[in-house]
SEDREN-94769 format. One record per residue (C-alpha): residue number from 1; x, y, z. Coordinates in nm, 3 decimals. Example, Ala and Ser with C-alpha at 12.3 -4.5 7.8 and 13.67 -1.06 7.14 Angstrom:
! residues 2
<1, <1.230, -0.450, 0.780>>
<2, <1.367, -0.106, 0.714>>
This chain:
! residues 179
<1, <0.000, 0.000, 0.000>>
<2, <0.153, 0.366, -0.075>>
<3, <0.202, 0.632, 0.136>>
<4, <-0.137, 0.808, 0.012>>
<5, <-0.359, 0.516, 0.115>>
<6, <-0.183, 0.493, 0.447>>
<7, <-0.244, 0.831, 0.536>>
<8, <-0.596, 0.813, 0.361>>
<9, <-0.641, 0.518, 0.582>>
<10, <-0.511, 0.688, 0.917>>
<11, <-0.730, 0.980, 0.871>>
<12, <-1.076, 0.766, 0.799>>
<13, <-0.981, 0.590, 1.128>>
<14, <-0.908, 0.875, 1.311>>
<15, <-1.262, 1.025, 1.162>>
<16, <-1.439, 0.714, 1.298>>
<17, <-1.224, 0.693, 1.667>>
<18, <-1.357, 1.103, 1.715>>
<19, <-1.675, 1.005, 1.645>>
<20, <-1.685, 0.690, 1.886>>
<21, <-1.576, 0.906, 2.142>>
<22, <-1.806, 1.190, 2.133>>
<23, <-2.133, 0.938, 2.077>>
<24, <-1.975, 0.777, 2.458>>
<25, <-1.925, 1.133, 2.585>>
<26, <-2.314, 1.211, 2.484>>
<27, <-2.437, 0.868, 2.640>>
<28, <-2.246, 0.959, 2.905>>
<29, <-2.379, 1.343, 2.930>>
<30, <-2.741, 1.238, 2.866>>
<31, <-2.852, 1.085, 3.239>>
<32, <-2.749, 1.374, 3.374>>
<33, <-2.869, 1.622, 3.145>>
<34, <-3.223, 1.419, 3.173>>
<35, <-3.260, 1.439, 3.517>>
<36, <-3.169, 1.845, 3.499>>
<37, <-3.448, 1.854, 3.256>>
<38, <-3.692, 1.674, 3.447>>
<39, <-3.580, 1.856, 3.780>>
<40, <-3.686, 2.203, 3.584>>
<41, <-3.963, 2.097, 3.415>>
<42, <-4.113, 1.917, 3.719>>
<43, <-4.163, 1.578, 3.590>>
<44, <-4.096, 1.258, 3.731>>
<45, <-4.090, 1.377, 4.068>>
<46, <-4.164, 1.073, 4.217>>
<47, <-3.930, 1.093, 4.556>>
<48, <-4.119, 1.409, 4.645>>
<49, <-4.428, 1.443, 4.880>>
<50, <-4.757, 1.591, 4.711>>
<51, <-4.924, 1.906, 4.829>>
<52, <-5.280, 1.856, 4.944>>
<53, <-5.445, 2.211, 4.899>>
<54, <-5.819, 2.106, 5.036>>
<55, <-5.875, 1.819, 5.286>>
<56, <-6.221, 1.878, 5.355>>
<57, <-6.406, 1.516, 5.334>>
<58, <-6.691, 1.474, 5.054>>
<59, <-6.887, 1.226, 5.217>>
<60, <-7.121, 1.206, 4.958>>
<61, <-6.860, 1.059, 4.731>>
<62, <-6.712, 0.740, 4.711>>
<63, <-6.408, 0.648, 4.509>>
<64, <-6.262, 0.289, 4.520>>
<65, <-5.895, 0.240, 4.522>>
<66, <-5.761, -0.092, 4.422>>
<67, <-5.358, -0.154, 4.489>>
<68, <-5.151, -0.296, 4.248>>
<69, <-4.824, -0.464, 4.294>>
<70, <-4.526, -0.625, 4.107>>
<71, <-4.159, -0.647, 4.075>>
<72, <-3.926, -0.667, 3.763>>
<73, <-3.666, -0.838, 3.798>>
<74, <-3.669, -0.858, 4.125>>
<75, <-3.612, -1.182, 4.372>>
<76, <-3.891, -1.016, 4.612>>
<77, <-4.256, -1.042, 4.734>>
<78, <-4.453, -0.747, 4.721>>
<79, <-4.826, -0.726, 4.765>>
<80, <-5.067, -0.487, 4.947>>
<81, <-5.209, -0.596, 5.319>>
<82, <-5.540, -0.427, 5.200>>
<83, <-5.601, -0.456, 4.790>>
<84, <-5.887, -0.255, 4.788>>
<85, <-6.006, 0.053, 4.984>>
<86, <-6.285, 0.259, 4.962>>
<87, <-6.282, 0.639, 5.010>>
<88, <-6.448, 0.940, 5.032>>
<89, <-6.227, 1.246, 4.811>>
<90, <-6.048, 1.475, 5.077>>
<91, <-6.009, 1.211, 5.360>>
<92, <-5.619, 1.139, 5.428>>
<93, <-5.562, 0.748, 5.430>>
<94, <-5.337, 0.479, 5.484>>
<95, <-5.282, 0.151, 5.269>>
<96, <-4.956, -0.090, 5.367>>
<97, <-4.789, -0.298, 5.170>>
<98, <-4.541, -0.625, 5.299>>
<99, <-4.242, -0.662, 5.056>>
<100, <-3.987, -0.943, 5.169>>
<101, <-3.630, -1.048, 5.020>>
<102, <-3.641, -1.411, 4.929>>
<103, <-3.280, -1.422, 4.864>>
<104, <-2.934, -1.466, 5.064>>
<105, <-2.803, -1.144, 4.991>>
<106, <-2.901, -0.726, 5.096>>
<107, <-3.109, -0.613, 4.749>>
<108, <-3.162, -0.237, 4.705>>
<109, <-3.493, -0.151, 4.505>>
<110, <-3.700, 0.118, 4.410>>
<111, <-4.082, 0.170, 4.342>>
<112, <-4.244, 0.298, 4.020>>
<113, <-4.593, 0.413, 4.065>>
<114, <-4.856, 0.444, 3.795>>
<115, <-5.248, 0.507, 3.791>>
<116, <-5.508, 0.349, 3.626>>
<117, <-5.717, 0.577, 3.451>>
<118, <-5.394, 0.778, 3.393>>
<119, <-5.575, 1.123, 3.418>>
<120, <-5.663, 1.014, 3.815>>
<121, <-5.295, 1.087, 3.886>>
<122, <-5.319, 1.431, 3.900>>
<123, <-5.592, 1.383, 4.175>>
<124, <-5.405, 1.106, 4.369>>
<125, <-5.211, 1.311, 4.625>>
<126, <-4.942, 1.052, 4.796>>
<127, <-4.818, 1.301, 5.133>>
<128, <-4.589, 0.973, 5.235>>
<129, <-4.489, 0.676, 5.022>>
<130, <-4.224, 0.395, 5.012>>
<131, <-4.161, 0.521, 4.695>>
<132, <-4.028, 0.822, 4.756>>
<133, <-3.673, 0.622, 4.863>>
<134, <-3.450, 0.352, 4.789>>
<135, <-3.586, 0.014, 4.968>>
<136, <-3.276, -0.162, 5.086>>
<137, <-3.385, -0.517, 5.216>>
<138, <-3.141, -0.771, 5.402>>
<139, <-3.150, -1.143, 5.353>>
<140, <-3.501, -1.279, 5.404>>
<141, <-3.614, -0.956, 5.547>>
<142, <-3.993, -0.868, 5.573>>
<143, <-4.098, -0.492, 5.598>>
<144, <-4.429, -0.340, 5.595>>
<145, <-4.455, 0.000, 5.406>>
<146, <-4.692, 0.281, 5.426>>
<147, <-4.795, 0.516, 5.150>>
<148, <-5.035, 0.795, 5.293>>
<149, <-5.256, 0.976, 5.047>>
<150, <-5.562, 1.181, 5.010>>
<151, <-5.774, 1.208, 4.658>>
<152, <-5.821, 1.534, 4.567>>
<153, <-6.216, 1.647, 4.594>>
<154, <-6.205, 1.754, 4.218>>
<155, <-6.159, 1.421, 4.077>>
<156, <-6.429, 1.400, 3.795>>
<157, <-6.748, 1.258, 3.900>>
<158, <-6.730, 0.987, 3.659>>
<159, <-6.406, 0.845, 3.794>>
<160, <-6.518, 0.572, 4.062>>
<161, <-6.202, 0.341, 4.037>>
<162, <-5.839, 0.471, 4.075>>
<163, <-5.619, 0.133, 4.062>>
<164, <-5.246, 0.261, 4.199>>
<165, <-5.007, 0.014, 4.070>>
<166, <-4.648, -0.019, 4.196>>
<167, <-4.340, -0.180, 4.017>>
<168, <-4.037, -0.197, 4.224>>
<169, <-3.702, -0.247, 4.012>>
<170, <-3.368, -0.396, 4.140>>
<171, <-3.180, -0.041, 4.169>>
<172, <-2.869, -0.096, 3.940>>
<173, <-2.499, -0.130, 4.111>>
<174, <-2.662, -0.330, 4.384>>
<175, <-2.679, -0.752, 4.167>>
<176, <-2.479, -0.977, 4.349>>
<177, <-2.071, -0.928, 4.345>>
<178, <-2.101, -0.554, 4.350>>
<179, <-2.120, -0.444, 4.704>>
């Protein structure tokens, strides 16, 4: 090969090794860039307390709240105490959940929540939730969690059913072998 296809060669290579680099450096820059965004914006706030403006009770209402629960990936148990409660929009309640480690090591996890219908989320207003933190269970451990909320006393009248689901996710850096 000459000297010209060498250098051609060298250059197309060094073309291809910037380019590698920056797409890591933007992988890299994204997470935190994403969470700025989110942070500003306001969504995804999900280790933050709601506000509840107005806690007066509407008896004349009744919504029913079914819990969901589930893990991904995940060597625990997780299920609500109480699956479904019924309540009237403004009173501040309690449902508990019991989540246990089946396995012989510490597991760190987190909880996702999500509503079904998804415009009831506005009007669910959690004041104290699991979720909010990292879970960190020992080996075989059993713990009983609280989330407190209130439903807002504008929920639509044609919204009965709010089912709050939570997904709780092995937190990453915490698998077996790394720490």
């Amino acid at each position: 090969m000459n000297a010209r296809g060498r250098r051609s060669n060298r250059t197309l290579l060094f073309k291809l090794g910037t380019i590698v680099v920056a797409m890591f450096g933007f992988g890299y820059a994204l997470v935190p860039f994403y969470e700025k965004i989110c942070q500003v914006t306001g969504l995804r706030n999900i280790a933050r307390a709601d506000e509840a403006a107005n806690t007066q009770v509407d008896d004349t209402r009744d919504v029913r709240i079914e819990f969901d629960s589930n893990v991904r990936k995940l060597p625990w148990t997780f299920r609500p105490l109480q699956p479904i409660l019924d309540v009237h929009p403004g009173e501040v309640r309690q449902a508990t959940f019991e989540v246990v480690n089946t396995t012989g090591r510490p597991v760190t996890g987190q909880a996702i929540p999500s509503y079904g219908p998804p415009q009831a989320a506005q009007y669910f207003r959690k004041l104290e939730c699991f979720c909010f933190a990292k879970q960190t269970l020992q080996p075989g451990e059993r713990r009983e969690m609280q989330v407190v909320f209130v439903v807002d006393r504008s929920l639509p009248a044609d919204i009965t059913t709010i089912t709050l689901s939570y997904t709780f996710f092995e937190v990453e850096g915490t698998a077996a072998g790394s720490g």
